[in-house]
PDB file with one MODEL, atoms N, CA, C and O in Angstrom:
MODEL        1
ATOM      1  N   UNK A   1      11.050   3.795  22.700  1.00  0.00           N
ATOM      2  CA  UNK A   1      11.311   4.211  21.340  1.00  0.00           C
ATOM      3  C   UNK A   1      10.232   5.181  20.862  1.00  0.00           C
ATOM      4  O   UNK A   1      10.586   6.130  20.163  1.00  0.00           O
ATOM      5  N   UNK A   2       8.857   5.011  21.203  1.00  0.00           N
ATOM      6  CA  UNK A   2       8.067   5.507  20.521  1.00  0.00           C
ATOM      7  C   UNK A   2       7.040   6.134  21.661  1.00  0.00           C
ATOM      8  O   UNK A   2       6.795   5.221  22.449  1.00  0.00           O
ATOM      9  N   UNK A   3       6.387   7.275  22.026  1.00  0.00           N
ATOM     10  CA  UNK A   3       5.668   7.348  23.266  1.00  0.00           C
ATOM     11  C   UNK A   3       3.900   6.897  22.879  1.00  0.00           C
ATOM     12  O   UNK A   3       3.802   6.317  21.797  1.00  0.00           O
ATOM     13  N   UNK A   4       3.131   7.018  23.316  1.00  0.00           N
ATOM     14  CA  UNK A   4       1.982   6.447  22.974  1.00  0.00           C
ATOM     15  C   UNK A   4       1.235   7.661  22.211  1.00  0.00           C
ATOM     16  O   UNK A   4       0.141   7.467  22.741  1.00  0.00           O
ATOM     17  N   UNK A   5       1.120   8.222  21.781  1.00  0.00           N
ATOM     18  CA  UNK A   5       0.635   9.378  21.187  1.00  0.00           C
ATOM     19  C   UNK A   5       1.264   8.899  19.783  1.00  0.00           C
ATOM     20  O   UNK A   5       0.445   8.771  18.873  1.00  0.00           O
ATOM     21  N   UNK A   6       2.690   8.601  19.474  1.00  0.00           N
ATOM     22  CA  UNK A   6       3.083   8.064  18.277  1.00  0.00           C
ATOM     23  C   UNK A   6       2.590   6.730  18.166  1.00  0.00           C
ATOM     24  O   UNK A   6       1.926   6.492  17.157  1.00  0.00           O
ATOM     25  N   UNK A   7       2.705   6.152  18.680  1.00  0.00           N
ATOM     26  CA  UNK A   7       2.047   4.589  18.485  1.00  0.00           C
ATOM     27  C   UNK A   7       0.804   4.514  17.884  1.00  0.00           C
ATOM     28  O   UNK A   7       0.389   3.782  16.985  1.00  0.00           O
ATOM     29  N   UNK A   8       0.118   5.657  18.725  1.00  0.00           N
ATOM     30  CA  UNK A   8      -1.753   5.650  18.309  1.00  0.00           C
ATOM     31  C   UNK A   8      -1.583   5.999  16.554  1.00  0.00           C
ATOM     32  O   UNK A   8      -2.174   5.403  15.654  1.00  0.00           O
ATOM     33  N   UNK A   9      -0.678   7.047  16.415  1.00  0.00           N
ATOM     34  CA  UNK A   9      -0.947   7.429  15.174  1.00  0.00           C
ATOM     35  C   UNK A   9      -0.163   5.981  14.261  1.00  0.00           C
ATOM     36  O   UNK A   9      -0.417   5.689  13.092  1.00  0.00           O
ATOM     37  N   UNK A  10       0.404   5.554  14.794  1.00  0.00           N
ATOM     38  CA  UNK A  10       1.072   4.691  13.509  1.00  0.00           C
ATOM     39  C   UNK A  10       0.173   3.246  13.081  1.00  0.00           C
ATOM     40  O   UNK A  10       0.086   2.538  12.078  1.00  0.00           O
ATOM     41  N   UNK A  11      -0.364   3.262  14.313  1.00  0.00           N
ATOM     42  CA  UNK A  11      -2.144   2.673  14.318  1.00  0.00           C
ATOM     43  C   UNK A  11      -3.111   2.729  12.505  1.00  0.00           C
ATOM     44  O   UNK A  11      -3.712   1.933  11.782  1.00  0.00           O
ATOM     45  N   UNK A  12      -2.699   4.304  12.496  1.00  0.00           N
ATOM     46  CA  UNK A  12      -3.660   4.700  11.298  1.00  0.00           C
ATOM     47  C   UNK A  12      -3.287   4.318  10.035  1.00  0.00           C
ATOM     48  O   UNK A  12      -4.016   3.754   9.218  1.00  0.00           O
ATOM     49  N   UNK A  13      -2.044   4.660   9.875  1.00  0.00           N
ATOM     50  CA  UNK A  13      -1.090   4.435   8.766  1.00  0.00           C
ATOM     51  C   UNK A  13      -1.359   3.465   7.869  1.00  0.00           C
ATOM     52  O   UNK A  13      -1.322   2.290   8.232  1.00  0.00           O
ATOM     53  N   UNK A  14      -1.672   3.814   6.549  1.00  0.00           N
ATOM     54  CA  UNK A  14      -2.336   3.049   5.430  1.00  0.00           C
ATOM     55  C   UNK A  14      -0.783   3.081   4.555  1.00  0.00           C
ATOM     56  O   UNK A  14      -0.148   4.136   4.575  1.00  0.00           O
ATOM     57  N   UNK A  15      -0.335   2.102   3.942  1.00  0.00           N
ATOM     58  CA  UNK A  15       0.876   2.153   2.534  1.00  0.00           C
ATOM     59  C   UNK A  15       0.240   1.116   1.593  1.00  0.00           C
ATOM     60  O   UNK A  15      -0.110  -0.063   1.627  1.00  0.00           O
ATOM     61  N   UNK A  16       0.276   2.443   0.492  1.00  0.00           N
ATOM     62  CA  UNK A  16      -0.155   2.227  -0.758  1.00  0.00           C
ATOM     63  C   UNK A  16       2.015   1.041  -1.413  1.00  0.00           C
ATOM     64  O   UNK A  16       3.157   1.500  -1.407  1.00  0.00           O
ATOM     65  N   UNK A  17       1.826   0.501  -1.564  1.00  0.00           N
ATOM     66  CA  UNK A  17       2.914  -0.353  -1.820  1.00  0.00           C
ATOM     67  C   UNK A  17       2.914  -1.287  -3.386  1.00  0.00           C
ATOM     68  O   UNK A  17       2.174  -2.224  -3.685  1.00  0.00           O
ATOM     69  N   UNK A  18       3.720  -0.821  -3.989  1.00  0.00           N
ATOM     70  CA  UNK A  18       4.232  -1.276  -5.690  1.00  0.00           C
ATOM     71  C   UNK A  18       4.967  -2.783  -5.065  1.00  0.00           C
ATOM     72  O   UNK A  18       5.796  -2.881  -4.160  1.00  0.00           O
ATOM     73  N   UNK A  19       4.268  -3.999  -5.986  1.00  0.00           N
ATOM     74  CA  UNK A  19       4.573  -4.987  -5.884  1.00  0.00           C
ATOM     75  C   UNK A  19       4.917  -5.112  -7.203  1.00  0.00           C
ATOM     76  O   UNK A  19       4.120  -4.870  -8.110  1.00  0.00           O
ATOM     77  N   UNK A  20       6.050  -5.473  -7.379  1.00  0.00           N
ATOM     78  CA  UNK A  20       7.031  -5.947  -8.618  1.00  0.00           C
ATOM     79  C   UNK A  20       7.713  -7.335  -8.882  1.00  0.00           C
ATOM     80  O   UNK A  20       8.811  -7.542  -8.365  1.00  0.00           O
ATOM     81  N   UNK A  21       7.107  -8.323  -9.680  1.00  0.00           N
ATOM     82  CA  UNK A  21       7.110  -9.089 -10.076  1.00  0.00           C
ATOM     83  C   UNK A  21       8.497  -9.630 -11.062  1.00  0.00           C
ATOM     84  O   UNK A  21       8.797  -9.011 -12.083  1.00  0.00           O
ATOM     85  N   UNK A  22       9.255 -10.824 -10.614  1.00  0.00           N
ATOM     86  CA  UNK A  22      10.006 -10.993 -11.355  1.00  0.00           C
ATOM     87  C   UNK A  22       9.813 -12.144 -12.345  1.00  0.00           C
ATOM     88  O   UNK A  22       8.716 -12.701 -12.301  1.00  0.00           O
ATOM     89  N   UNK A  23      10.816 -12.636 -13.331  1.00  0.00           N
ATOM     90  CA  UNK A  23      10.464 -14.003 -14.245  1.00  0.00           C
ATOM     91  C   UNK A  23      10.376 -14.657 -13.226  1.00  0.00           C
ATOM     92  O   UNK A  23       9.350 -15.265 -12.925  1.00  0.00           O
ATOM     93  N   UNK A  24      11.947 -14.636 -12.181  1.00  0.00           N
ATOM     94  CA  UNK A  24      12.179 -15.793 -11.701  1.00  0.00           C
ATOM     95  C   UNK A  24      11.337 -16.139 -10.213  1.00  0.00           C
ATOM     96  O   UNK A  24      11.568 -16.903  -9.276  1.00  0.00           O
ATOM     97  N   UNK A  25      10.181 -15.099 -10.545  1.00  0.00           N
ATOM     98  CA  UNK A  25       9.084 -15.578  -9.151  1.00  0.00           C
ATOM     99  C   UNK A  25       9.537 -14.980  -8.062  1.00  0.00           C
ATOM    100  O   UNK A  25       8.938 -15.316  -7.041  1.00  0.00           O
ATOM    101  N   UNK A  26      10.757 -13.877  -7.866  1.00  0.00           N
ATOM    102  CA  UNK A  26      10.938 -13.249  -7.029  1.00  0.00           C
ATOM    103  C   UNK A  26      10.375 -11.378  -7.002  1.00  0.00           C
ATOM    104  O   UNK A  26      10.340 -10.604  -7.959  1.00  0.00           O
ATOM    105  N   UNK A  27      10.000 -11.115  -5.553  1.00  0.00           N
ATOM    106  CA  UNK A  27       8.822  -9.940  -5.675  1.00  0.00           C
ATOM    107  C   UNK A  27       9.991  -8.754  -4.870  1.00  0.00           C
ATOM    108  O   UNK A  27      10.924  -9.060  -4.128  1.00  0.00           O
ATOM    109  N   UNK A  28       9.643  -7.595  -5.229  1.00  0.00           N
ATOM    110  CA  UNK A  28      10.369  -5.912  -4.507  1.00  0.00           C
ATOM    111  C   UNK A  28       9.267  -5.814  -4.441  1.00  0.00           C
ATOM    112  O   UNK A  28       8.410  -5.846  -5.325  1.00  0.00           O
ATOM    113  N   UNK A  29       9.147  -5.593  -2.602  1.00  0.00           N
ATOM    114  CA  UNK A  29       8.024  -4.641  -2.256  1.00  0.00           C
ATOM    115  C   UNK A  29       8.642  -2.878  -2.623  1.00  0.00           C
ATOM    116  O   UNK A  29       9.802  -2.646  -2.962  1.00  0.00           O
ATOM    117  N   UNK A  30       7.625  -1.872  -2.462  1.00  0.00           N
ATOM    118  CA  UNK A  30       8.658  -0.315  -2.552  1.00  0.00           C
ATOM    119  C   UNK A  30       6.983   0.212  -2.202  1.00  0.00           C
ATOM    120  O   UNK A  30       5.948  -0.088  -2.796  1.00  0.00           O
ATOM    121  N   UNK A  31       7.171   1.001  -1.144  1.00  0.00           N
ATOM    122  CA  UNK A  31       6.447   2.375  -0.347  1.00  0.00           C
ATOM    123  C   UNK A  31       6.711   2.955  -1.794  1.00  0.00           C
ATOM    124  O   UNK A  31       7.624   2.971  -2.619  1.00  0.00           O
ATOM    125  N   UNK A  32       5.349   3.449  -1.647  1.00  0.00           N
ATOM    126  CA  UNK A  32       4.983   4.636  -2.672  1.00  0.00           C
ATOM    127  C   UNK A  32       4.162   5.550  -2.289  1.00  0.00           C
ATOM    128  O   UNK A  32       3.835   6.441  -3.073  1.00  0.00           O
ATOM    129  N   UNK A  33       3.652   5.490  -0.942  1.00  0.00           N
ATOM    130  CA  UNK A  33       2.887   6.540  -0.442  1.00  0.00           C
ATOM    131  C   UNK A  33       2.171   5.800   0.953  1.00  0.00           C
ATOM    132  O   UNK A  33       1.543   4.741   0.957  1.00  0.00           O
ATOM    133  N   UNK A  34       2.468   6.696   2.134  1.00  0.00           N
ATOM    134  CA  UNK A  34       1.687   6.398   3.047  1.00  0.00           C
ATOM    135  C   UNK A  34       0.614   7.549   3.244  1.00  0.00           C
ATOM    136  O   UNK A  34       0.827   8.734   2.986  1.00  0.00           O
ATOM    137  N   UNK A  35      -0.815   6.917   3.841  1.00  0.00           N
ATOM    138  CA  UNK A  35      -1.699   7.984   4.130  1.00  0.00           C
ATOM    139  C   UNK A  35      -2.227   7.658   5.316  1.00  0.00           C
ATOM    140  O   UNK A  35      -1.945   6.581   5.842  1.00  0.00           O
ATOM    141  N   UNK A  36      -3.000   8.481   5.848  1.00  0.00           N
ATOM    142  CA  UNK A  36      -3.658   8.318   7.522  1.00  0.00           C
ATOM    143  C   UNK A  36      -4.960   8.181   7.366  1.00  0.00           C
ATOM    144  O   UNK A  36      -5.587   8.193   8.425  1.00  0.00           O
ATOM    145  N   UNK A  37      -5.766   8.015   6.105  1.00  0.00           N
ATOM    146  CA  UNK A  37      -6.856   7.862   6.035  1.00  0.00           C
ATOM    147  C   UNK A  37      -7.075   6.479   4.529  1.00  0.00           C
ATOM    148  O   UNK A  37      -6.597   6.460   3.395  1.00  0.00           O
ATOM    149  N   UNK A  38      -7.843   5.676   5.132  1.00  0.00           N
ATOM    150  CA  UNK A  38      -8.191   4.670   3.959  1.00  0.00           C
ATOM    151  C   UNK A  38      -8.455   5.220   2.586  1.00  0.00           C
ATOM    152  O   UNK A  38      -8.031   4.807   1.506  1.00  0.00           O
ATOM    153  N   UNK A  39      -9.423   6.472   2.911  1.00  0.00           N
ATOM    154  CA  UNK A  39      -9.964   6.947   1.639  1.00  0.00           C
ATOM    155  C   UNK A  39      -8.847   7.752   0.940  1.00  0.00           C
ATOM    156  O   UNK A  39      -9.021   7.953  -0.262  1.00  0.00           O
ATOM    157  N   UNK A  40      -7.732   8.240   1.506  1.00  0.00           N
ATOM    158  CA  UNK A  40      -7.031   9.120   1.060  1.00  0.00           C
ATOM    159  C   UNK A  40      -5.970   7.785  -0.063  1.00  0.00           C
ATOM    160  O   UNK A  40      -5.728   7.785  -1.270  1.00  0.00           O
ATOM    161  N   UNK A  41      -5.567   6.771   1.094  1.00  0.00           N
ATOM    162  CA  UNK A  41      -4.677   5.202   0.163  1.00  0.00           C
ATOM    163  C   UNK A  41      -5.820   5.123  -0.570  1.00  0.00           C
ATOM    164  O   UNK A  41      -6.332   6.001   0.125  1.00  0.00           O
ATOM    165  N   UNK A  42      -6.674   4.867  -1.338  1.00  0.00           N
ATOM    166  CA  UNK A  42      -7.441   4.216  -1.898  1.00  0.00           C
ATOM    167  C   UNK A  42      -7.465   5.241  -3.496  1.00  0.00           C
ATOM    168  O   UNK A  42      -7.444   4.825  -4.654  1.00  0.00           O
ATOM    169  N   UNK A  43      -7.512   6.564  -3.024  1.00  0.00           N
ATOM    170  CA  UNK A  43      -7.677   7.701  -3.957  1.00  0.00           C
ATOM    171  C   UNK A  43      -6.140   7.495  -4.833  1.00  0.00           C
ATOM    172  O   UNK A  43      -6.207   7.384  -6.057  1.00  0.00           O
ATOM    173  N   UNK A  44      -4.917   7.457  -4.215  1.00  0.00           N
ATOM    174  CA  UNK A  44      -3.923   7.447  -5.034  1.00  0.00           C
ATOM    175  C   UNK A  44      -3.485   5.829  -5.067  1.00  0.00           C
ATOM    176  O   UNK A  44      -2.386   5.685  -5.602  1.00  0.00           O
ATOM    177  N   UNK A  45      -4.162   4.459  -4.570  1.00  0.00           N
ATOM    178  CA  UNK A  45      -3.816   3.558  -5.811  1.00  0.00           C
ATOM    179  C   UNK A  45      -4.587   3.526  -6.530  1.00  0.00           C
ATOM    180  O   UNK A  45      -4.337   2.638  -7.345  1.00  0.00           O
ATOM    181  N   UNK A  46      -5.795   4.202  -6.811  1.00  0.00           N
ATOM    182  CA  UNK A  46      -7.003   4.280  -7.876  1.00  0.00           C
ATOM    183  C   UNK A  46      -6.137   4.616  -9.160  1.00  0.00           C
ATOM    184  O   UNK A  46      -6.086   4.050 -10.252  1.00  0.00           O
ATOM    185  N   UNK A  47      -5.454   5.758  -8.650  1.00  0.00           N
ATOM    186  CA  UNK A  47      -4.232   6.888  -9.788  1.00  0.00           C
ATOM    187  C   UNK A  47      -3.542   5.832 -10.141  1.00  0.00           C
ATOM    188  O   UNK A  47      -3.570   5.524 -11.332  1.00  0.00           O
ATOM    189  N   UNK A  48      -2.857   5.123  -9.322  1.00  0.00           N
ATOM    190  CA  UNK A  48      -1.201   4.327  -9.477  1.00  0.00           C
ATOM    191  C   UNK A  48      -2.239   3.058 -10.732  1.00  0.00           C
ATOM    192  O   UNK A  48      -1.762   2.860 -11.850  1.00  0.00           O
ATOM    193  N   UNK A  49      -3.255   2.524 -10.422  1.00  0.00           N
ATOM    194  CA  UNK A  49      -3.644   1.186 -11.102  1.00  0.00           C
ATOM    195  C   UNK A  49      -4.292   1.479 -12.467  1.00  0.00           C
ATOM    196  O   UNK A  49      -4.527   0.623 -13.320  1.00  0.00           O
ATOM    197  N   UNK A  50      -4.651   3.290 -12.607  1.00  0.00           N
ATOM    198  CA  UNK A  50      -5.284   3.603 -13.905  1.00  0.00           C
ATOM    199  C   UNK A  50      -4.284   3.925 -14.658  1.00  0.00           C
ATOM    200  O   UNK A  50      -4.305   3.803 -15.883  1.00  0.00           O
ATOM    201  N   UNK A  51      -2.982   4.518 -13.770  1.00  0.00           N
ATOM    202  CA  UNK A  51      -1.663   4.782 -14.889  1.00  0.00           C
ATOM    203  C   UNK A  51      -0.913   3.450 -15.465  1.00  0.00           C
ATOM    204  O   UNK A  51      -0.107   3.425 -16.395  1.00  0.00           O
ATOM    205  N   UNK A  52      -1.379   2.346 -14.681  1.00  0.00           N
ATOM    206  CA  UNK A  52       0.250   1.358 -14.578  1.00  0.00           C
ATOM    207  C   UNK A  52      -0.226   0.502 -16.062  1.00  0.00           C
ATOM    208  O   UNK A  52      -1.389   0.134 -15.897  1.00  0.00           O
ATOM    209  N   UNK A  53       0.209   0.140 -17.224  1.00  0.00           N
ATOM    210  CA  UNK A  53       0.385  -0.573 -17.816  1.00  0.00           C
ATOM    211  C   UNK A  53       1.398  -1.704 -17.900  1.00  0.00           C
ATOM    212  O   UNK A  53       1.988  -2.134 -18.891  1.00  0.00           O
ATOM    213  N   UNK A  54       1.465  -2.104 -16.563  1.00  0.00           N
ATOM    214  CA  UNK A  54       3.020  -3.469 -16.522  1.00  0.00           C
ATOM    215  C   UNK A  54       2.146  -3.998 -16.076  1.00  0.00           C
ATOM    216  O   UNK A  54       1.466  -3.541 -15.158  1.00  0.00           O
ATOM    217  N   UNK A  55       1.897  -5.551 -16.871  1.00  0.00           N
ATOM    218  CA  UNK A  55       1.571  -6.658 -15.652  1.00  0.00           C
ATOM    219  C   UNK A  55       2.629  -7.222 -14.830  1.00  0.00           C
ATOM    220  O   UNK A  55       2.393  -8.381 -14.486  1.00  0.00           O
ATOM    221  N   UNK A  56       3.252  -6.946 -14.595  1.00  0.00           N
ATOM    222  CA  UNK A  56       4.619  -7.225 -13.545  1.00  0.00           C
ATOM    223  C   UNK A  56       4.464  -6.426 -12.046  1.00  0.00           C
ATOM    224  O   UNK A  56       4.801  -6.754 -10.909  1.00  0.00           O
ATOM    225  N   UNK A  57       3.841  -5.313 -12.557  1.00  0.00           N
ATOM    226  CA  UNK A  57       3.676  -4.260 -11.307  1.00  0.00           C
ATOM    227  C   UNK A  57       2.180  -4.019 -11.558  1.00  0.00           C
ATOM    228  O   UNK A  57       1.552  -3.523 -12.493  1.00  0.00           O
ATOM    229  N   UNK A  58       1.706  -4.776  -9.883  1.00  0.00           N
ATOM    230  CA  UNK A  58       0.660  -4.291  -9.355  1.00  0.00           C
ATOM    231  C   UNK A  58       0.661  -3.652  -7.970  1.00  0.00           C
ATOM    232  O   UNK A  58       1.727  -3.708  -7.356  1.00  0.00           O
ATOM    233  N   UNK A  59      -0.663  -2.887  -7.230  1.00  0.00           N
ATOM    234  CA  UNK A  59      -0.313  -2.527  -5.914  1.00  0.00           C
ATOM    235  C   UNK A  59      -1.434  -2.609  -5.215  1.00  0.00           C
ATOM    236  O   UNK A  59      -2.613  -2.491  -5.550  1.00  0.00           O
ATOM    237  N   UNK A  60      -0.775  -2.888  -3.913  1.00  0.00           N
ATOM    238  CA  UNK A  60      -1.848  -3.239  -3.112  1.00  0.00           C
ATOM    239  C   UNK A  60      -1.863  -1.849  -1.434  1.00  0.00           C
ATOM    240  O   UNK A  60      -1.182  -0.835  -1.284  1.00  0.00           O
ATOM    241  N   UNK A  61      -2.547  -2.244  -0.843  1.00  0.00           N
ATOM    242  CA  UNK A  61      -2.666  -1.116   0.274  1.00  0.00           C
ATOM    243  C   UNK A  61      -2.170  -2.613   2.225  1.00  0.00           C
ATOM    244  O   UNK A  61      -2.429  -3.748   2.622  1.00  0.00           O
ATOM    245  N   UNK A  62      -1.806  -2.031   2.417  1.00  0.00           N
ATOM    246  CA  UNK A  62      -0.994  -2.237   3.727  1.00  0.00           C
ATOM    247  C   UNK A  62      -1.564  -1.368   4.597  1.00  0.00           C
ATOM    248  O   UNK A  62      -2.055  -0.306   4.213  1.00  0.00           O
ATOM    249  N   UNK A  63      -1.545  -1.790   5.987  1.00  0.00           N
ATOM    250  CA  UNK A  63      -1.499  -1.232   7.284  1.00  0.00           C
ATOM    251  C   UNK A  63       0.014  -1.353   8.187  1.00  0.00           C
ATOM    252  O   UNK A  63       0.876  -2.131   7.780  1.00  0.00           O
ATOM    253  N   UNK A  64       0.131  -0.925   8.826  1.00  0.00           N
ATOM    254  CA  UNK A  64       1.480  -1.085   9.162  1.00  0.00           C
ATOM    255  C   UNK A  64       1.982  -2.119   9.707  1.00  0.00           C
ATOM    256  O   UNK A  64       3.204  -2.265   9.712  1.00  0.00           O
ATOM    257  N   UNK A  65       1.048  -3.147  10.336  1.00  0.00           N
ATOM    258  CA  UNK A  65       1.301  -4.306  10.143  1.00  0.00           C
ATOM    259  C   UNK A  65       1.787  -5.108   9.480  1.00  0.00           C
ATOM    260  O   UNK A  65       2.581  -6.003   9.773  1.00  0.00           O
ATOM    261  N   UNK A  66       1.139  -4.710   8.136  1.00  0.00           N
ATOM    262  CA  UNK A  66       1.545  -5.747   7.071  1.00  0.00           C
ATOM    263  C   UNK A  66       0.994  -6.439   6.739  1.00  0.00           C
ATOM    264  O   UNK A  66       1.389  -7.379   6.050  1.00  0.00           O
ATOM    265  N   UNK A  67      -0.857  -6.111   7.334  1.00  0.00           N
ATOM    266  CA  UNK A  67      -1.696  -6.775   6.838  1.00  0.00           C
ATOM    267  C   UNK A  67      -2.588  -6.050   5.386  1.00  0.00           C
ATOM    268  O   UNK A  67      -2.982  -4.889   5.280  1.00  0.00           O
ATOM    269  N   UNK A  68      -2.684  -6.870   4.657  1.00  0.00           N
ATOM    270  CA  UNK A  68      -2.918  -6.360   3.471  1.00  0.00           C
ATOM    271  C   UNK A  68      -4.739  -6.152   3.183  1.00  0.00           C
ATOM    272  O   UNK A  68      -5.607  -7.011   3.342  1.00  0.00           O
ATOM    273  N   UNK A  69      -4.871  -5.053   2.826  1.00  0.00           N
ATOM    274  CA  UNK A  69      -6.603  -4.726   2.616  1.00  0.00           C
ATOM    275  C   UNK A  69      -7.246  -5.043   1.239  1.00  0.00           C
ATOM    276  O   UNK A  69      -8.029  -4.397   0.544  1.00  0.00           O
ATOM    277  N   UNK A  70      -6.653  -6.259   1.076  1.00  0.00           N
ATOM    278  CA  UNK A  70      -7.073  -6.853  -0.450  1.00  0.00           C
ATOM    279  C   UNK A  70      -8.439  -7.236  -0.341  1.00  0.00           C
ATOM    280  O   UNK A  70      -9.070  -6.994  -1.370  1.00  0.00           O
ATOM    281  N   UNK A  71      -9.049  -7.718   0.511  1.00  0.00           N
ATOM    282  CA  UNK A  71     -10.843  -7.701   0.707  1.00  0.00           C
ATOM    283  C   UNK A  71     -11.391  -6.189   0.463  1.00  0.00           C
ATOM    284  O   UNK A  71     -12.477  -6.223  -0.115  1.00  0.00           O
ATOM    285  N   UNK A  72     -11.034  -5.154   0.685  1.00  0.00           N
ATOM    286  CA  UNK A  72     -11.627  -4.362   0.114  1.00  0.00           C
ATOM    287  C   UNK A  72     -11.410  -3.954  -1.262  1.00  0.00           C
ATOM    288  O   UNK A  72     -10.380  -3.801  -1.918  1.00  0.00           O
ATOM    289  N   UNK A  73     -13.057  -3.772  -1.623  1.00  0.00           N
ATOM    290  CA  UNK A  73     -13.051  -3.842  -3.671  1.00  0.00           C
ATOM    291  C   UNK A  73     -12.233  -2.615  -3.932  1.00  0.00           C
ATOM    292  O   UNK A  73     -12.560  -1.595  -3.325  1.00  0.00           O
ATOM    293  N   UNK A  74     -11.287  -2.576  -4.693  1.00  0.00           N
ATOM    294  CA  UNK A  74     -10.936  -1.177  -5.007  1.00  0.00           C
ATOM    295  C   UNK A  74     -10.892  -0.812  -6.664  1.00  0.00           C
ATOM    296  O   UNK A  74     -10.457  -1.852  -7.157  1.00  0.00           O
ATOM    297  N   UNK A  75     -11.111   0.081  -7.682  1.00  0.00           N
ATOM    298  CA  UNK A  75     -11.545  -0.113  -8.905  1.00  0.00           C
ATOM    299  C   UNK A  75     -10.074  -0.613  -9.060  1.00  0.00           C
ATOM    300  O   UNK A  75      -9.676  -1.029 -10.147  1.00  0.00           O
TER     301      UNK A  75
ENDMDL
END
């Protein structure tokens, strides 16, 4: 599916990801931006968390895994 040259890069792949909160305790993940560099995800959820006035919608940063980089402080 994928040759190793793509693999390496999907390795890098940071998603900045809108978590949306419902009453009934149910969550929509939604891609809002992938980047290839930490600092580059970090620069536009800085943007996404200084614009967002919903406490319903917060966002967090992903690797393509799906492991989430919530240990790192972000403002």
């Amino acid at each position: 599916m994928f040759n190793n040259n793509e693999r390496d890069n999907m390795k890098n792949i940071i998603l900045v990801v809108e978590i949306t909160k419902f009453s009934d305790d149910s969550y929509i993940y939604t891609i809002k931006k992938d980047a290839d560099t930490l600092e580059k995800a970090t620069e536009y959820l800085v943007a996404l968390k200084t614009l967002n006035n919903k406490k319903s919608i917060s966002y967090e940063l992903f690797n393509v895994l799906g492991q989430s980089h919530i240990n790192r402080k972000v403002a």
